[in-house]
N, C-alpha and C positions, 0 to 999 in steps of 0.2 A: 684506695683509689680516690683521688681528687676529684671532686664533683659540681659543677657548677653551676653559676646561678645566670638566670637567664630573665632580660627583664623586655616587656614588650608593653608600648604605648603606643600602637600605629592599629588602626583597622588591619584585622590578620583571621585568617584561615588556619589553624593547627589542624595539622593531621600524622597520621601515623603513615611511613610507608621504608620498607626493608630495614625496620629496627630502628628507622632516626625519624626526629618531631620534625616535621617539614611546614616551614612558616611561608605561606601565599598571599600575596596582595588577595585580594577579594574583587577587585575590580577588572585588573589587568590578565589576571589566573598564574604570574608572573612567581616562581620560586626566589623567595629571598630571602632564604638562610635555612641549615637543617641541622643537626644537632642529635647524636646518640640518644636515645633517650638513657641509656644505663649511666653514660654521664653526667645527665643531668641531679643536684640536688636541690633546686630552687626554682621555680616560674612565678615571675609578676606578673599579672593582666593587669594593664591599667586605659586602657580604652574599653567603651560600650559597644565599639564594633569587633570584637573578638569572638568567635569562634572557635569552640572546639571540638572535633571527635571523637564520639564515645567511647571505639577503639583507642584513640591515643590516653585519654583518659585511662583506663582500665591498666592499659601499660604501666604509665605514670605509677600510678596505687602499685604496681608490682614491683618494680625498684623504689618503691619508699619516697616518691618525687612528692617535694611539699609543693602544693599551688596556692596561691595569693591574692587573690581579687581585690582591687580597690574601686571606693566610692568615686561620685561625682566631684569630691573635693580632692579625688587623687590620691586618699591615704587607704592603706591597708586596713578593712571592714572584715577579710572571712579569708580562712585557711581551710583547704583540703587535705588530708591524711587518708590513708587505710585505714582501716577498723585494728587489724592487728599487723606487724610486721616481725614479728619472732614465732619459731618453731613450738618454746615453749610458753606461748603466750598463757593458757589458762594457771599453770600452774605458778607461772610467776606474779601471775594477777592474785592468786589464793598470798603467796606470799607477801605482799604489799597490802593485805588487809590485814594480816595479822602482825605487822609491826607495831610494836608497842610505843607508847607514849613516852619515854621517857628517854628511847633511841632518836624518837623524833624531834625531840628537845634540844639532843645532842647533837645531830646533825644541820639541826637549822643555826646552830651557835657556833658552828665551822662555816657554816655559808655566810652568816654575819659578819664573821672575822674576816673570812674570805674576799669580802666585798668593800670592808674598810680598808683592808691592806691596797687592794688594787684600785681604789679613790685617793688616797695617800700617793701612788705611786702616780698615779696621772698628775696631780700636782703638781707633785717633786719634776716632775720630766718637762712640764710646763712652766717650771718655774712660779707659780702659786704657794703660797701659806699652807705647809702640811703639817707643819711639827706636830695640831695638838691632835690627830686622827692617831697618832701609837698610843697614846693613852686609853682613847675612844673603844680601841679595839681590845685592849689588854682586858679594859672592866667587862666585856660582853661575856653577861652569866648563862648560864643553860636555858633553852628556850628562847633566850634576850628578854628575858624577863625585866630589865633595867631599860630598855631600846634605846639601846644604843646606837640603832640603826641609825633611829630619827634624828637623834644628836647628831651624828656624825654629819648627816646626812646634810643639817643646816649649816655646819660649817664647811663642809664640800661646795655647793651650791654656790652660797654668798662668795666665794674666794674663785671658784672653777668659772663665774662667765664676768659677773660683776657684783659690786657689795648691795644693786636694789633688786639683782633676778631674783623674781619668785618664780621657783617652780612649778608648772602648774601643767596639767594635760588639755586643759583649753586656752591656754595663756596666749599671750602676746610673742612673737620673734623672739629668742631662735627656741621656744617652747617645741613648734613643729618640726625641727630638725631630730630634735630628741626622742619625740612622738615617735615618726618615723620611724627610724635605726631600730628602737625597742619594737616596733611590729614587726622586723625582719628578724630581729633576736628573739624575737618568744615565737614568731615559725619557726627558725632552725631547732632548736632547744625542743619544742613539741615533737616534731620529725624524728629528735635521735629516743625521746621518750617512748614513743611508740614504737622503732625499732629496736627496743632494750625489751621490749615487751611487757612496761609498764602501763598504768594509768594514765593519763596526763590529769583526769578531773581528783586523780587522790593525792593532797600534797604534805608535803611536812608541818608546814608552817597555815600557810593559804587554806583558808576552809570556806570562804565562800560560795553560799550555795546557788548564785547564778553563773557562777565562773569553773567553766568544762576544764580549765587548763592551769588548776591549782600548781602541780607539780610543776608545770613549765615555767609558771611563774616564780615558785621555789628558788631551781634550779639558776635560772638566769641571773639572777642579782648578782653573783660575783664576774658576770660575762657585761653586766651595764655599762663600768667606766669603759670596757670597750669601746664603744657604741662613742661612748662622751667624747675620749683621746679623737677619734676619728670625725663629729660634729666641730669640736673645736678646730683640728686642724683643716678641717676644710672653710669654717668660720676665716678663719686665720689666710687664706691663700683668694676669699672671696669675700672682703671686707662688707661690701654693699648687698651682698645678700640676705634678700627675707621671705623668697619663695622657696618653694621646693621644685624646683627645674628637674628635666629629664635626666640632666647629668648631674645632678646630686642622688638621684634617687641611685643612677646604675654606679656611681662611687658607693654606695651604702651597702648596695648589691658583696660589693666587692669585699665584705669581711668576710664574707663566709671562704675566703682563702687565704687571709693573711695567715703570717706564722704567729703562732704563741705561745711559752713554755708551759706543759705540763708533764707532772711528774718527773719532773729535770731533763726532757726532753723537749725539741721545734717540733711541733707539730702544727698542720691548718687547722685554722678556726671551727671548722667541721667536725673533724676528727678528735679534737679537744671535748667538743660538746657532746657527743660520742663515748669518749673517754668518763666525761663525768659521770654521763647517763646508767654508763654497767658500772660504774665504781660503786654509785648508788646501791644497785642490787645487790652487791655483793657487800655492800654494808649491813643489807638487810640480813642476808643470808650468815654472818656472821665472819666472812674470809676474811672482811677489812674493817676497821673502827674510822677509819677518815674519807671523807670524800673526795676524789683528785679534783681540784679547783684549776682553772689557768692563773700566772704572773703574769701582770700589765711589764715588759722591761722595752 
C-alpha cells in the first residue's frame, strides 16, 4: 500500500475520529481536511499551535506513522516512532547483536558503493563531471577502510552545486535545502527500521554513542543523492530561492512516493526503504550476501 506524507504548518487540532486523522482549525472548530490514518506514512508538525490527541497518537504508533516536529527555525528537531513494529521484534533484536564484524564490514562496503554509484548517476543525468566517481567506487575496500566515501564525496559536491560549495550542516544557501530533505530521509529509513523489527541505535558502520539512529543513518547514504536530484531540481525551476518555504518543504514531502528501481523492479520510495530494511536482516540471517540498494535512473 502507498502511504502518504502529510505535511501541516497552520494552527491545527488533530484528532482521531472513525479511523481518519481529522485536521480542525482551533479557532473556527471548522473541519479541514481528514485522512486514513492506515494511510498515512509521514506527518510534519511544523507550527507551535498544533495539537494533538493522545487517541490519534496511539493510533499513529499502530500503523507505524512516523511524526516529525520541527523547531522555531522550521527544520525537523525530533521524530516519533513505536518502540517496536514486528511480531518478531525480540528475536530479531538478539539477531542484530550478534552480527559479526566483519559482515558489518562487508555490508557497509556495498552501501559505500551503493552511494557512489547513485552520486555518479545524479551527475551524469545533470549533466555534471562524473567520469572519476567509477574509479572511486571500484577501490572501496571492505569496511572503506581507504574512504573513499570522503573522496568521492569532495568531488560530488565541488561539481553537483558549484566548484566553491562547501558542504556544511550549518552552512550558507542551498546548505538548508539539503539539511532538510535528509531529515525527512533519515525519518523514512528509521520508520521502515523499526518496522523490520530492527534497532535503529545498532549500525553497521555509525557507532556513535549520542546518536539513537546509527542504523538509519547506515542505511540512508545510498537513498542521499535522492534527496540531492530533487534539491537541485527544484533549485533549478526556483533560481532565487534561499528559504525554505511551505512549498518546498510539501515538494520534499513528496519522495516518499516517487518511483525508484530496486531489485530491477519501480517501486515507491517507501517501499524501496522497506525493501532495503528486511534485505538487511536477511543478510544478517544468512538468506542473502547483498543489500537491495535503490538506482538513481
Amino acid at each position: 500500500m502507498i502511504t502518504r506524507s502529510i505535511y501541516v504548518g497552520n494552527p491545527a487540532y488533530l484528532k482521531l475520529k472513525d479511523r481518519q486523522m481529522k485536521v480542525v482549525c482551533p479557532e473556527t472548530k471548522e473541519e479541514k481536511g481528514s485522512v486514513p490514518v492506515e494511510d498515512l506514512g509521514l506527518l510534519m508538525l511544523d507550527h507551535f499551535q498544533i495539537t494533538l490527541s493522545h487517541q490519534l497518537i496511539q493510533k499513529m504508533m499502530l500503523h507505524n506513522v512516523v511524526v516529525i516536529s520541527c523547531d522555531r527555525s522550521h527544520l525537523p528537531t525530533g521524530i516519533m516512532l513505536p518502540l517496536y513494529g514486528h511480531t518478531e521484534h525480540s528475536q530479531r533484536v538478539r539477531t542484530q547483536l550478534e552480527v559479526s564484524e566483519p559482515l558489518k564490514k562487508q555490508l557497509w562496503k556495498q552501501t559505500v558503493e551503493s552511494k557512489i554509484e547513485n552520486q555518479e548517476l545524479v551527475l551524469m543525468h545533470l549533466g555534471k563531471y562524473f567520469e572519476p566517481m567509477a574509479e572511486y567506487k571500484k577501490n572501496v575496500k571492505s569496511g572503506d577502510v581507504t574512504n573513499m566515501e570522503g573522496i568521492a564525496a569532495q568531488h560530488y559536491w565541488k561539481y553537483l552545486v558549484n566548484l566553491d560549495f562547501l558542504r556544511d550542516r550549518f552552512g550558507d544557501s542551498p546548505n538548508p535545502f539539503f539539511n532538510f530533505g535528509y531529515s525527512v530521509l533519515r525519518s523514512i529509513v528509521a520508520r521502515a527500521v523499526v518496522e523490520t523489527g530492527l534497532l535503529p541505535v545498532l549500525g553497521i558502520f555509525h557507532r556513535n554513542k549520542y546518536n539513537p539512529y546509527c542504523l538509519a543513518d547506515d542505511l540512508m547514504e545510498p537513498y542521499r543523492p535522492f534527496v540531492d536530484f530533487q534539491v537541485m531540481n527544484w533549485l533549478k525551476e526556483n533560481k532565487d530561492s534561499t528559504e525554505l518555504t511551505k512549498e518546498f518543504k510539501a515538494y520534499m514531502l513528496r519522495i516518499a512516493t516517487i518511483d525508484v528501481s530496486i531489485e530491477g523492479k519501480t517501486r515507491p520510495f517507501l517501499i524501496a526503504v522497506k525493501t532495503t530494511a528486511s534485505s538487511l536482516y536477511r543478510c544478517y540471517i544468512g538468506e542473502k550476501r547483498v543489500i537491495s540498494y535503490p538506482v538513481v535512473v
